[in-house]
KOLROTOR-577650 format. One record per residue: residue in three letters; x, y, z of N, C-alpha, C, O in turn; chain. Coordinates in pm, whole numbers, plus 50000, padded with zeros to 5 digits. Atoms other than C-alpha are relative to their C-alpha. Layout:
// residues N
   vexdo   neast   nnorth     nup   caeast   canorth    caup   ceast   cnorth     cup   oeast   onorth     oup   pami
     ALA       X        Y       Z        X         Y       Z       X        Y       Z       X        Y       Z      A
...
END
This chain:
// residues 279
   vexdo   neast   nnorth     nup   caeast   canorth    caup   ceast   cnorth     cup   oeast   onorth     oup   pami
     UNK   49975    49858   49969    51410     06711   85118   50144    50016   50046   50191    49924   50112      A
     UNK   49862    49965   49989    51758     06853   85152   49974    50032   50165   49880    50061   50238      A
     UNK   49994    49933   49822    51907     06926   85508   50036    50140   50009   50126    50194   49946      A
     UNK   49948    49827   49969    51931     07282   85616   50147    50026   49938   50219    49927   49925      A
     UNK   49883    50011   50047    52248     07436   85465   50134    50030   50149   50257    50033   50140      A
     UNK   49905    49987   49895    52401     07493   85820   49987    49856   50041   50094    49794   50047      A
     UNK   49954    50152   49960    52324     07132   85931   50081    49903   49923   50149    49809   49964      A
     UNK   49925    50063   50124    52447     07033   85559   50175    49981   50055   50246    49883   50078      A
     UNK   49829    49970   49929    52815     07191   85691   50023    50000   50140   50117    50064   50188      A
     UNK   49938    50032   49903    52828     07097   85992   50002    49878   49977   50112    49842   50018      A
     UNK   49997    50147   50016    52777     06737   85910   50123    50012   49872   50217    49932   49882      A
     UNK   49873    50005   50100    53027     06801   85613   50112    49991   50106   50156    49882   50141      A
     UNK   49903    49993   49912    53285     06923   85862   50003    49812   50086   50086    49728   50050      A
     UNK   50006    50142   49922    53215     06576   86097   50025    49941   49947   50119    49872   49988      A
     UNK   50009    50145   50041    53168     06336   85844   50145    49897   49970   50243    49944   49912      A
     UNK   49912    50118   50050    53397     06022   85796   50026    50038   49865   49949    50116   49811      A
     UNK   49979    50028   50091    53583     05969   85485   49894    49855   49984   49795    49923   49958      A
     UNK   50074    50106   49976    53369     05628   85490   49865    49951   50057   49869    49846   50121      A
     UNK   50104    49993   49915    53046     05630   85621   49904    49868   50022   49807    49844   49949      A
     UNK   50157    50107   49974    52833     05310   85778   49922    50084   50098   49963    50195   50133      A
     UNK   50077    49971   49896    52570     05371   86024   50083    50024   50117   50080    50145   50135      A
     UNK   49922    49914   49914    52791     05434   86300   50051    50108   50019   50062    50201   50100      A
     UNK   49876    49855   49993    53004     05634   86188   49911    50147   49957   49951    50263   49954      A
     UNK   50049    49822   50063    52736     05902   86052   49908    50008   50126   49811    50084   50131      A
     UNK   50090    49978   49850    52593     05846   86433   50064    50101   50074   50014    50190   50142      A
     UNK   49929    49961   49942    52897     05949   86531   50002    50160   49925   49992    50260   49996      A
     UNK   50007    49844   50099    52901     06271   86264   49876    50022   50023   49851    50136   49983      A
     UNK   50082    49882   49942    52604     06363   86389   49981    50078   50102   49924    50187   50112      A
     UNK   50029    49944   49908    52644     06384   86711   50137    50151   50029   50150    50251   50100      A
     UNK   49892    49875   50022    52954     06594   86626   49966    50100   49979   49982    50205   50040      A
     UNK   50074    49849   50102    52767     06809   86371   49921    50107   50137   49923    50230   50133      A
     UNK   50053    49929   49903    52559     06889   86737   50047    50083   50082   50007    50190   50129      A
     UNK   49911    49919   49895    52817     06968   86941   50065    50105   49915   50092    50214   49968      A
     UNK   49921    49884   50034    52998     07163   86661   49990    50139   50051   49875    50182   50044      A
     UNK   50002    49898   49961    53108     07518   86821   49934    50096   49876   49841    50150   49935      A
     UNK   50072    49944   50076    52968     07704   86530   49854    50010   49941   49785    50112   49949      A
     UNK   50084    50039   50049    52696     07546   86359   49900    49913   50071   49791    49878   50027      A
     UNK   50061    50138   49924    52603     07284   86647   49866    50069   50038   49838    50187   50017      A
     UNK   50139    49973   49939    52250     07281   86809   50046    50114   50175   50134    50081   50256      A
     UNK   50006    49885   49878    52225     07603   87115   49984    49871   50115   50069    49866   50203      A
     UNK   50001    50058   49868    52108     07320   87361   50091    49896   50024   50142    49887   50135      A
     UNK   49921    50048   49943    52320     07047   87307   50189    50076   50006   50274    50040   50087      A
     UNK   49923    49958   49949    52599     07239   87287   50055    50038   50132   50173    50009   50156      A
     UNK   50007    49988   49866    52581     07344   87632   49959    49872   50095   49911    49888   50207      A
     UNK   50027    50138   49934    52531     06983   87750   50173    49956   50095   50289    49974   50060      A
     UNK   49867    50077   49914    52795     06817   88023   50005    49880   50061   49893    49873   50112      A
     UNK   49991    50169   49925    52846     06463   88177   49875    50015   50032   49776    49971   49973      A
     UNK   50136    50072   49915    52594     06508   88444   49906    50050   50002   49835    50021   50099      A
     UNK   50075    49977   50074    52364     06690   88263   49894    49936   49855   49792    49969   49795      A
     UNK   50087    50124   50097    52282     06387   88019   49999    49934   50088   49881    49908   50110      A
     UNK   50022    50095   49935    52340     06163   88265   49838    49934   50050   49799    49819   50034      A
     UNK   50117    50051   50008    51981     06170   88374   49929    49912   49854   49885    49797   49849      A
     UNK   50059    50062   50151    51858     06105   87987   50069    49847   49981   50013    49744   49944      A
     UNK   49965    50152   50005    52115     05823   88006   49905    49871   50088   49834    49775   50060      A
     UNK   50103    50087   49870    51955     05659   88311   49805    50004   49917   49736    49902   49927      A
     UNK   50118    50012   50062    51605     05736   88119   49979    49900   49895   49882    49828   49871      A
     UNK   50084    50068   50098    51651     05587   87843   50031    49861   50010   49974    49793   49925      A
     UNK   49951    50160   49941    51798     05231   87986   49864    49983   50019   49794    49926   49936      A
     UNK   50163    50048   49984    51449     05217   88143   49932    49972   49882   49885    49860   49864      A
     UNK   50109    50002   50119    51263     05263   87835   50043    49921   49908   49983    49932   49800      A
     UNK   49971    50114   50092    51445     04968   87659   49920    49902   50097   49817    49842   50066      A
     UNK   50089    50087   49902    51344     04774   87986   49852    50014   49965   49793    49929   49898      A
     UNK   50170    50017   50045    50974     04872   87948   49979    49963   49883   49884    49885   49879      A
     UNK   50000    50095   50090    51007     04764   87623   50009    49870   49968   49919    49804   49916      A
     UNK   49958    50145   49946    51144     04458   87669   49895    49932   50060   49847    49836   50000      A
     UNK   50100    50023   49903    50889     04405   87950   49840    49958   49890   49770    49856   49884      A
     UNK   50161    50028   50061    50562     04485   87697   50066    49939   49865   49988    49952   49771      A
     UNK   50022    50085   50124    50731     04276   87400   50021    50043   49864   50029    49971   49764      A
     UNK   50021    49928   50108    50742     04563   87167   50128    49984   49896   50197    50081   49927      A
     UNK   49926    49989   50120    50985     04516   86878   50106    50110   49952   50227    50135   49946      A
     UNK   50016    49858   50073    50929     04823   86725   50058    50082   50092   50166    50135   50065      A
     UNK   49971    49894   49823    50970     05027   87080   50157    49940   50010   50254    50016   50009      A
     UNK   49832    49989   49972    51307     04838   87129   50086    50060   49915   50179    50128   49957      A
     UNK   49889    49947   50092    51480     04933   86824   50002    50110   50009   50105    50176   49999      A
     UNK   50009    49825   50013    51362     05266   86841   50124    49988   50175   50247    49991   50175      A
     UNK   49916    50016   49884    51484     05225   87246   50149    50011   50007   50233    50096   50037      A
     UNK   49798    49970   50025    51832     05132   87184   50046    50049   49934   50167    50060   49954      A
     UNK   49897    49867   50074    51927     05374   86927   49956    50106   50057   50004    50211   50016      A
     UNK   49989    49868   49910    51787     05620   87189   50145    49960   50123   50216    50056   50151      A
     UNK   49923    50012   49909    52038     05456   87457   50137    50017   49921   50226    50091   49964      A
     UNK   49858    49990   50059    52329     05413   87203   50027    50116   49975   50148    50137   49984      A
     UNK   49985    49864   49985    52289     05787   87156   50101    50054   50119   50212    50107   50125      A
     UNK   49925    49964   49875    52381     05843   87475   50137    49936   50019   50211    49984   50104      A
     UNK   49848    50060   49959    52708     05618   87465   50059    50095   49916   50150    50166   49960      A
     UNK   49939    49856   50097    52778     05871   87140   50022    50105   50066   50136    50151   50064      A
     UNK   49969    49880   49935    52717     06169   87357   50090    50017   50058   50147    50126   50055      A
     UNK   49952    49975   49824    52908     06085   87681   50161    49997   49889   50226    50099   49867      A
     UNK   49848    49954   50118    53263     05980   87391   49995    50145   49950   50104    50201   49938      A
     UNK   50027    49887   50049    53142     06292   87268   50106    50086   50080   50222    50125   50065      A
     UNK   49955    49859   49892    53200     06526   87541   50160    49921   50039   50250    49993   49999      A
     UNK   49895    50050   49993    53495     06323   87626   50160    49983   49918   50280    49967   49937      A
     UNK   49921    49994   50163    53639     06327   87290   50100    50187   50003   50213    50216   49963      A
     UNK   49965    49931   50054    53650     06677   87312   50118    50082   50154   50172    50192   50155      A
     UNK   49989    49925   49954    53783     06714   87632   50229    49875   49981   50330    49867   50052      A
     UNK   49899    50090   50021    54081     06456   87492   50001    49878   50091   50089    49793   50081      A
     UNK   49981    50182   49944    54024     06146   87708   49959    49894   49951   49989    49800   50025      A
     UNK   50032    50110   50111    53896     05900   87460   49900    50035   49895   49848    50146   49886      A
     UNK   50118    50017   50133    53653     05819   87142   49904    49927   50057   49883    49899   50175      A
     UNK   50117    50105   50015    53380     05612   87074   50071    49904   49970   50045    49800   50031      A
     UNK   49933    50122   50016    53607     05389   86948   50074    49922   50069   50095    49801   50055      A
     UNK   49959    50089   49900    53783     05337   87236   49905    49955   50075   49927    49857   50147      A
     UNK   50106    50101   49894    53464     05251   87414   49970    49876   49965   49923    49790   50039      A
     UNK   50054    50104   50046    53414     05011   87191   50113    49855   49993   50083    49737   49978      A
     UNK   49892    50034   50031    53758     04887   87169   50040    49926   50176   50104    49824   50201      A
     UNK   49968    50067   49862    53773     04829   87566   49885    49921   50052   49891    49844   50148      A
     UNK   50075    50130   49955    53467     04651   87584   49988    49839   49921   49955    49728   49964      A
     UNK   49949    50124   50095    53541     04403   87312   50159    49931   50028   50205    49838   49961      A
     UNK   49902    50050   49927    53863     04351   87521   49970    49909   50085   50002    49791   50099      A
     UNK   50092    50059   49869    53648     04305   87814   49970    49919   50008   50011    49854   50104      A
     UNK   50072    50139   50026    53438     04016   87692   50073    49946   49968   50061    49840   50028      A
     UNK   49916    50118   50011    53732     03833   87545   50058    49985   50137   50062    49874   50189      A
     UNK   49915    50048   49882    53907     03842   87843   49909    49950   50135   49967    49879   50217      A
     UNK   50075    50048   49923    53618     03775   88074   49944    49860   49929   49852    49831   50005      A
     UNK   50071    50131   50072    53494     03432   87860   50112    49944   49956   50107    49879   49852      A
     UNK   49913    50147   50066    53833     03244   87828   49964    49874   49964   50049    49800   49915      A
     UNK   50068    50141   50028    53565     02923   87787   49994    50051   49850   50025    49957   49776      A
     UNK   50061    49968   50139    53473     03111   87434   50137    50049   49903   50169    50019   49789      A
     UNK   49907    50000   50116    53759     03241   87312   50147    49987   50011   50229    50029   49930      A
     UNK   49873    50067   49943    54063     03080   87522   49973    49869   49996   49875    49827   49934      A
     UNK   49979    50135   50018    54133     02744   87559   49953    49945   50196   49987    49841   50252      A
     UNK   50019    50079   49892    53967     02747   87931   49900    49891   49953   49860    49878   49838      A
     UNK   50125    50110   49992    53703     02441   88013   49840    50108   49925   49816    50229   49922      A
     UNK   50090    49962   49987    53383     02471   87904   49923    50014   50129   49954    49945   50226      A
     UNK   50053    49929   49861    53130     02663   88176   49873    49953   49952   49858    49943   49830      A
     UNK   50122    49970   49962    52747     02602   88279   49985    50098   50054   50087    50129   50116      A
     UNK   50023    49886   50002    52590     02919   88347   50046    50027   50130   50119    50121   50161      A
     UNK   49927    49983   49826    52657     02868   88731   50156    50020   49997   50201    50106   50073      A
     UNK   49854    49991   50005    53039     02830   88648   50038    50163   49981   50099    50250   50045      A
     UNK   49947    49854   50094    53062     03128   88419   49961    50112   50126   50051    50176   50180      A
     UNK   49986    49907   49890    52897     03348   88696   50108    50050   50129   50143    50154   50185      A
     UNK   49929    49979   49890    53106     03260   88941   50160    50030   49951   50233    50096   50024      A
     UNK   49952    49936   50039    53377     03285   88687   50018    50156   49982   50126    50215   49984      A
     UNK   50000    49834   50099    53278     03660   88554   50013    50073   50153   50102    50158   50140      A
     UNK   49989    49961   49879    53254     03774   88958   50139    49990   50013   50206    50093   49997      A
     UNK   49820    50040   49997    53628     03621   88999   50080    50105   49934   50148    50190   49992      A
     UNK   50004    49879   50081    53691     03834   88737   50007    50172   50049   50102    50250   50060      A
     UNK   50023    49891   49960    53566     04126   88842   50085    50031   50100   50163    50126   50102      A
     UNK   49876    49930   49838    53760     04141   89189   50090    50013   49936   50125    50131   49925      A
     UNK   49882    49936   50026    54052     04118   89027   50027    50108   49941   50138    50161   49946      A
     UNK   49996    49877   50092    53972     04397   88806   49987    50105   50110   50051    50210   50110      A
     UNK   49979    49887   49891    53904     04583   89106   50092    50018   50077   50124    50130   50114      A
     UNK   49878    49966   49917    54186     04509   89310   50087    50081   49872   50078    50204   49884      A
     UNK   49942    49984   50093    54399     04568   88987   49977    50196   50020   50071    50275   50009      A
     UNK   50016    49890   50004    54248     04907   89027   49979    50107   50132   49932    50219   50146      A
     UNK   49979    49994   49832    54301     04933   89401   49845    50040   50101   49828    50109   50202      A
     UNK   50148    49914   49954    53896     04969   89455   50039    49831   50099   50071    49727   50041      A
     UNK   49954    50103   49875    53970     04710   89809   49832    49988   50051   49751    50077   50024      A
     UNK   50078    50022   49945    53691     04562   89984   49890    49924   49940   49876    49931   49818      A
     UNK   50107    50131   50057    53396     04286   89935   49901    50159   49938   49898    50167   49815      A
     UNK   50115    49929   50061    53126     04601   89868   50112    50099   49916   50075    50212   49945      A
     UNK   49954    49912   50061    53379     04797   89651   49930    49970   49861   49861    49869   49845      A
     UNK   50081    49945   50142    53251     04923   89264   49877    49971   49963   49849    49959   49843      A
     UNK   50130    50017   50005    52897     04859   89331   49965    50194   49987   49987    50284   50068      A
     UNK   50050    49843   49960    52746     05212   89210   49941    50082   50051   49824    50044   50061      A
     UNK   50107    49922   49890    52599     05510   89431   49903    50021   49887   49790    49992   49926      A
     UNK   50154    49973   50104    52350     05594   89106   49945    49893   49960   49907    49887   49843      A
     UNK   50075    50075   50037    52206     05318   89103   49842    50002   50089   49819    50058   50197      A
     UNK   50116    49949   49890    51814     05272   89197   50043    49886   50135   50089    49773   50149      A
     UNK   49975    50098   49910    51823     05199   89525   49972    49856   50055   50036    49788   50136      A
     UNK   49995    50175   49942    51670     04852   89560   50115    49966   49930   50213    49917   49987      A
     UNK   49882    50104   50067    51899     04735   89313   50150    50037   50058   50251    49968   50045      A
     UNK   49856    49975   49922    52184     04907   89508   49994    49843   50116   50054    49736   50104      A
     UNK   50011    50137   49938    52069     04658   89790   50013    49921   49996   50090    49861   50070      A
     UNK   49995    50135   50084    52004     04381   89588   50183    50001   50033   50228    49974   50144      A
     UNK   49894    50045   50016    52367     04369   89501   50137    50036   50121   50257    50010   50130      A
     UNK   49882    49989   49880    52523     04487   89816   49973    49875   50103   50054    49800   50157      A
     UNK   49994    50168   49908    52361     04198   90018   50042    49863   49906   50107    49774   49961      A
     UNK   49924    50098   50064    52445     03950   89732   50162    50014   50005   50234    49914   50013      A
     UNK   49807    50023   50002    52851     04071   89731   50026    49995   50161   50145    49985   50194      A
     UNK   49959    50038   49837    52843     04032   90135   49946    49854   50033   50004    49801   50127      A
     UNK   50071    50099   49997    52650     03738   90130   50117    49857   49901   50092    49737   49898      A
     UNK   49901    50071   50083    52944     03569   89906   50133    49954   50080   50202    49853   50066      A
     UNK   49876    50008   49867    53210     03612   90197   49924    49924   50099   49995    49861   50177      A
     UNK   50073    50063   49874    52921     03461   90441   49909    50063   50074   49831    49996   50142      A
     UNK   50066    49890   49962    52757     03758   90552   49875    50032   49961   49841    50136   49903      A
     UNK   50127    49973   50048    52377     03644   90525   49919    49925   50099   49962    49867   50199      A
     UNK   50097    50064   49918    52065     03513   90662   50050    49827   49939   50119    49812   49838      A
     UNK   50012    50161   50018    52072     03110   90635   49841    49961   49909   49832    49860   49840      A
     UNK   50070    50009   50063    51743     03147   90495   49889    50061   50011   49880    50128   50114      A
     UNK   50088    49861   50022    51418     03347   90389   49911    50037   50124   49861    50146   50150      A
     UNK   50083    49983   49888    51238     03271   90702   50067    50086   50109   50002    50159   50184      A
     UNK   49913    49888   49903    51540     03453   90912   49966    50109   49942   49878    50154   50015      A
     UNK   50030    49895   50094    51489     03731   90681   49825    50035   50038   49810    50155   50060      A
     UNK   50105    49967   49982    51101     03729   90746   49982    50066   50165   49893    50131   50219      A
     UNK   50024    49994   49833    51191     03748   91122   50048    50142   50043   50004    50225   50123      A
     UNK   49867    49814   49981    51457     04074   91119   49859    50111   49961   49821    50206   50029      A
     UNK   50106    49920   50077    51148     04213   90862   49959    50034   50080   50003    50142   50120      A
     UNK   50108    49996   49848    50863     04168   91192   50103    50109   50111   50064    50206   50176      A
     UNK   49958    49893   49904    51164     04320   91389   49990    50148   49979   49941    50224   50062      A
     UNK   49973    49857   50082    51233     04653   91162   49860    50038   50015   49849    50156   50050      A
     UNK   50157    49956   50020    50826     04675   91142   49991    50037   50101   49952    50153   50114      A
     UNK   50066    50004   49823    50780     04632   91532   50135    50182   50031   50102    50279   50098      A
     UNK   49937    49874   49921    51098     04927   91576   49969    50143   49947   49991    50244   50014      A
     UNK   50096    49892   50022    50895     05179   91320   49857    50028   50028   49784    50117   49984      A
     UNK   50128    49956   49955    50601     05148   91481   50014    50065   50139   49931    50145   50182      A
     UNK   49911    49931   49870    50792     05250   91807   50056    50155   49941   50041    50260   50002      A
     UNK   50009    49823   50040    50892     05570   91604   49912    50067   49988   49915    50189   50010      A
     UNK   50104    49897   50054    50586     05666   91496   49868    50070   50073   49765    50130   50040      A
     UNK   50072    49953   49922    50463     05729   91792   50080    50121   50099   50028    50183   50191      A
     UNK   49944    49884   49946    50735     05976   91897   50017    50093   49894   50038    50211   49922      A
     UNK   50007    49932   50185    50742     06118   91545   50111    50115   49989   50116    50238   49989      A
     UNK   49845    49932   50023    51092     06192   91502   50049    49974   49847   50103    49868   49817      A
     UNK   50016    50039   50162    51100     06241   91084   50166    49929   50005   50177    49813   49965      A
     UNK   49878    50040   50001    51485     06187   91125   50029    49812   50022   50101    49740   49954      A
     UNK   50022    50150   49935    51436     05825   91291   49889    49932   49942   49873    49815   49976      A
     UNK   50126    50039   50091    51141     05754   91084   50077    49910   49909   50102    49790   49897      A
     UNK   49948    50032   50100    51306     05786   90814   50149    49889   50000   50179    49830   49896      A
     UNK   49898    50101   49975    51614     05562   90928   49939    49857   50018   49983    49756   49963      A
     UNK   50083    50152   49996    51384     05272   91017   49931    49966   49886   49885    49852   49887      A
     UNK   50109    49999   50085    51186     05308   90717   50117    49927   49885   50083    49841   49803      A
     UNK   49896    50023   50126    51534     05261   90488   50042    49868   50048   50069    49785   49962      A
     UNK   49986    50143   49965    51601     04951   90706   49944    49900   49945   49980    49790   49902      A
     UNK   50158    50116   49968    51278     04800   90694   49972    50006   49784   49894    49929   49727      A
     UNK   49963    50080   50119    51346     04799   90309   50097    49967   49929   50094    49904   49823      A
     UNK   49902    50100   50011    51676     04729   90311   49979    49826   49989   50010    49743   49903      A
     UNK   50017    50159   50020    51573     04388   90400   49880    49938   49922   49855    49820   49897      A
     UNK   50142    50073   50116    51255     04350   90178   50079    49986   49920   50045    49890   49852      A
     UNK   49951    50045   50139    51529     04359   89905   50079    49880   50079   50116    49792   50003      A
     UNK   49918    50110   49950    51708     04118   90113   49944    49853   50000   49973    49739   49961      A
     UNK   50159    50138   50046    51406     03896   90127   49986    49946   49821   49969    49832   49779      A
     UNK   50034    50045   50076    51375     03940   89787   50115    49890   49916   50095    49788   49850      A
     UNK   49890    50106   50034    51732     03800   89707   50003    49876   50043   50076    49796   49985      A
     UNK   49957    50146   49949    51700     03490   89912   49850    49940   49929   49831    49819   49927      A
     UNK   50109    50054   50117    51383     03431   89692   50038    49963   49891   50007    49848   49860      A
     UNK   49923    50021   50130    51567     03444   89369   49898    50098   49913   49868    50093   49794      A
     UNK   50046    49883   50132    51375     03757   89262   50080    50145   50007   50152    50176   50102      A
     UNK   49960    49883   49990    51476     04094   89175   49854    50122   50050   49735    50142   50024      A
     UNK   50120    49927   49935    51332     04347   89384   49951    50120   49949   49848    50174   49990      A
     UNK   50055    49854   50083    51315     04667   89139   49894    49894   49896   49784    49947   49881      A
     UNK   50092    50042   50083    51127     04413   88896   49889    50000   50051   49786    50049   50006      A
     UNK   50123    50040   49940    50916     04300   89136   49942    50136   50043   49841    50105   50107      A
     UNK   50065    49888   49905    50802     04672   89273   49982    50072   49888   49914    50172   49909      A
     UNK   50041    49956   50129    50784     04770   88898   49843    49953   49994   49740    50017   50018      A
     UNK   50143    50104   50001    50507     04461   88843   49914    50109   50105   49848    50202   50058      A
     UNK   50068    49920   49944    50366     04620   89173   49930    50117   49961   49812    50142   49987      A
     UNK   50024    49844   50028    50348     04960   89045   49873    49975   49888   49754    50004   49902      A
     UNK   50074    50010   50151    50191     04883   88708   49852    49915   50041   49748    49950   49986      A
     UNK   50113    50068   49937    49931     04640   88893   49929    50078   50096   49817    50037   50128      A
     UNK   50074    49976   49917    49840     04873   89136   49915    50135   49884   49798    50154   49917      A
     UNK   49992    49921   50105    49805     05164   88807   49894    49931   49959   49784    49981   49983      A
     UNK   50094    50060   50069    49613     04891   88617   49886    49989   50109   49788    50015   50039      A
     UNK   50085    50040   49923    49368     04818   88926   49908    50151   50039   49787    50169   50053      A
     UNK   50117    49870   49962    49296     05206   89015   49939    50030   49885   49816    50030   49896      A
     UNK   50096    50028   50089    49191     05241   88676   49906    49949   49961   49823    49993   49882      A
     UNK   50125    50132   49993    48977     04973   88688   49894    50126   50097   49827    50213   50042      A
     UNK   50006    49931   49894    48874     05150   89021   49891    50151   49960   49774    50161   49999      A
     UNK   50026    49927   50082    48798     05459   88830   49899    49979   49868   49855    50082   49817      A
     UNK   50082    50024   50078    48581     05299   88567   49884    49957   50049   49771    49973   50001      A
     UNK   50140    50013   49968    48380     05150   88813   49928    50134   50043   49818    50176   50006      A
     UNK   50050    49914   49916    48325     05411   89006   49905    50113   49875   49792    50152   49904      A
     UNK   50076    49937   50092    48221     05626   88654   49874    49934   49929   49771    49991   49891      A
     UNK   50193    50067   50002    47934     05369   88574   49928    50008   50110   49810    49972   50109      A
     UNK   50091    49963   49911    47821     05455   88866   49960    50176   50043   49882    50219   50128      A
     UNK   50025    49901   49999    47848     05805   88810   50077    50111   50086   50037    50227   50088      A
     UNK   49915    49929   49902    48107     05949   89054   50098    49988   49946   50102    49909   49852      A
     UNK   49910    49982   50028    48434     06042   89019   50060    49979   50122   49988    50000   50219      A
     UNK   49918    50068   49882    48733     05905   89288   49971    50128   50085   49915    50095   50189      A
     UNK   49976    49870   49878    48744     06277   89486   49854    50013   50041   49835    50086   50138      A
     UNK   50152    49981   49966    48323     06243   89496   50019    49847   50092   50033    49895   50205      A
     UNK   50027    50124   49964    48320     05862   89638   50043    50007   50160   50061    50117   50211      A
     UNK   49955    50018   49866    48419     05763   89987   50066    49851   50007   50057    49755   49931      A
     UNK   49885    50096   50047    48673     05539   90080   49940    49858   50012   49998    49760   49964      A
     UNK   50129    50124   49995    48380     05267   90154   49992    49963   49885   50000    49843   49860      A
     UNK   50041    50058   50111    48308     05287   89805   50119    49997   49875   50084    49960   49763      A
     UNK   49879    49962   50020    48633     05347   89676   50047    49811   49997   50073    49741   49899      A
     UNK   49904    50126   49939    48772     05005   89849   49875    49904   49897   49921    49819   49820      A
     UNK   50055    50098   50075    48430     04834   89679   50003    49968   49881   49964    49868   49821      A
     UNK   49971    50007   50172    48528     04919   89349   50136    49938   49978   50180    49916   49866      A
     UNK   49837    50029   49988    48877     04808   89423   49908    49793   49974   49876    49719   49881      A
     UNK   50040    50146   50048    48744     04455   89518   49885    49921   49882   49883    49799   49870      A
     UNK   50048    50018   50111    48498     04444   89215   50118    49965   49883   50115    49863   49813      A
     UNK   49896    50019   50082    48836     04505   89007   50054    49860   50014   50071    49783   49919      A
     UNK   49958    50107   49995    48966     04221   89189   49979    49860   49951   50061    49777   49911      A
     UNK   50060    50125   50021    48726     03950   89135   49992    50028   49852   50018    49917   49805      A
     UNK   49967    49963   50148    48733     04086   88751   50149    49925   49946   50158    49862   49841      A
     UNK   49907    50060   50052    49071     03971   88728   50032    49846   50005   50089    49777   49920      A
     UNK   49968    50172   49976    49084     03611   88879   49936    49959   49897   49819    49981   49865      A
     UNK   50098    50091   50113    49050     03380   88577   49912    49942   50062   49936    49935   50183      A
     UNK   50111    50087   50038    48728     03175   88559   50058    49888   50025   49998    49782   50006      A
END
């Protein structure tokens, strides 16, 4: 089937002399924005107005990733690479770069961060190279006068993983527990000083102890060697998979969760449980 004759000319107008898959990614997302012919909504699109969709669709390669799917990733990352099109997009038009320069400064990037690969440094084990690509990095930040051990760690990020990586770049200068059991001990403290709020019930102070007291669960989780948004993902999805469960018992028995009581509620919970331990 032919394309509309207004999407036809606006994609005329965009298109490359040359066209691979990129480049008619790139002519389309043009053809969208075109002032004439482009689409009513994205036209009216701005940085931080995709920005959420950006942040969306990163996840949804992750959950992909996560359940294995193939199919779901490919689809996934040509939803995320979209979004690198968009953001050159709007950028493009406001004259501060292309797509091509995005592509052009991160293919800088990696040569110059992996002199083992494509300089004549030593070869690296993965421990090297880390501590290489960090090395790295500061200087790129001083270079760019961002000063300080927690400098270019981002505010949009989710917040455990903000954590995560603010106690790992302080923790590099010296600035850590000695080990997970100190970390379990601060935890008992932060617990013991919101239970002392919550009996004067000051939401303001609540809520300050409450951001502590998982400040250091991600802190815990770093001196574990896990990541703590993975791990509270798993959580999530396990506790999802279990009320369901939860919910099925409870419907062979003929009730629904808002009919049950939390007696029977909690027994369907541990029914789920013993359901799951292998045999």
């Amino acid at each position: 089937m032919a394309a509309p004759r207004v999407y036809a000319s606006a994609m005329d107008k965009h298109a490359p002399d040359e066209e691979g898959p990129v480049e008619r990614l790139i002519a389309v997302m043009a053809a969208l924005r075109d002032p004439e012919h482009g689409c009513p909504w994205d036209k009216v699109q701005d940085f931080a107005t995709i920005a959420p969709y950006t942040i969306e669709e990163a996840y949804e390669v992750a959950d992909a990733i996560e359940r294995g799917d193939m199919a779901a990733l490919e689809d996934e990352l040509g939803d995320l690479l979209f979004q690198v099109v968009y953001h050159s997009r709007l950028a493009e038009e406001r004259g501060a770069f292309r797509f091509q320069d995005v592509a052009k400064r991160i293919v800088e990037k990696m040569i110059r961060r992996h002199p083992h690969v494509f300089g004549d440094a030593a070869a690296r084990d993965a421990a090297a190279q880390t501590d290489a690509w960090e090395a790295q990095k500061h200087e790129e930040r001083a270079a760019r006068a961002e000063n300080g051990t927690l400098a270019g760690i981002p505010q949009g990020l989710p917040a455990l993983t903000r954590a995560l990586k603010l106690t790992r770049r302080a923790a590099r200068v010296g600035f850590d527990w000695p080990d997970a059991e100190r970390v379990l001990d601060k935890l008992a403290e932060e617990v013991g000083e919101l239970r002392a709020e919550i009996a004067g019930g000051d939401r303001e102070r609540l809520a300050d102890e409450m951001g502590d007291i998982l400040f250091v669960v991600a802190n815990l989780a770093r001196k574990l060697e896990l990541d703590p948004e993975t791990c509270l993902r798993a959580g999530n999805d396990k506790f999802e998979r279990r009320f369901r469960g939860v919910e099925a018992v409870l419907a062979r028995r003929g009730l629904a969760p808002q009919d049950a009581t939390l007696e029977t509620m909690e027994d369907a919970w541990r029914v789920v449980k013993r359901q799951e331990k292998p045999a």
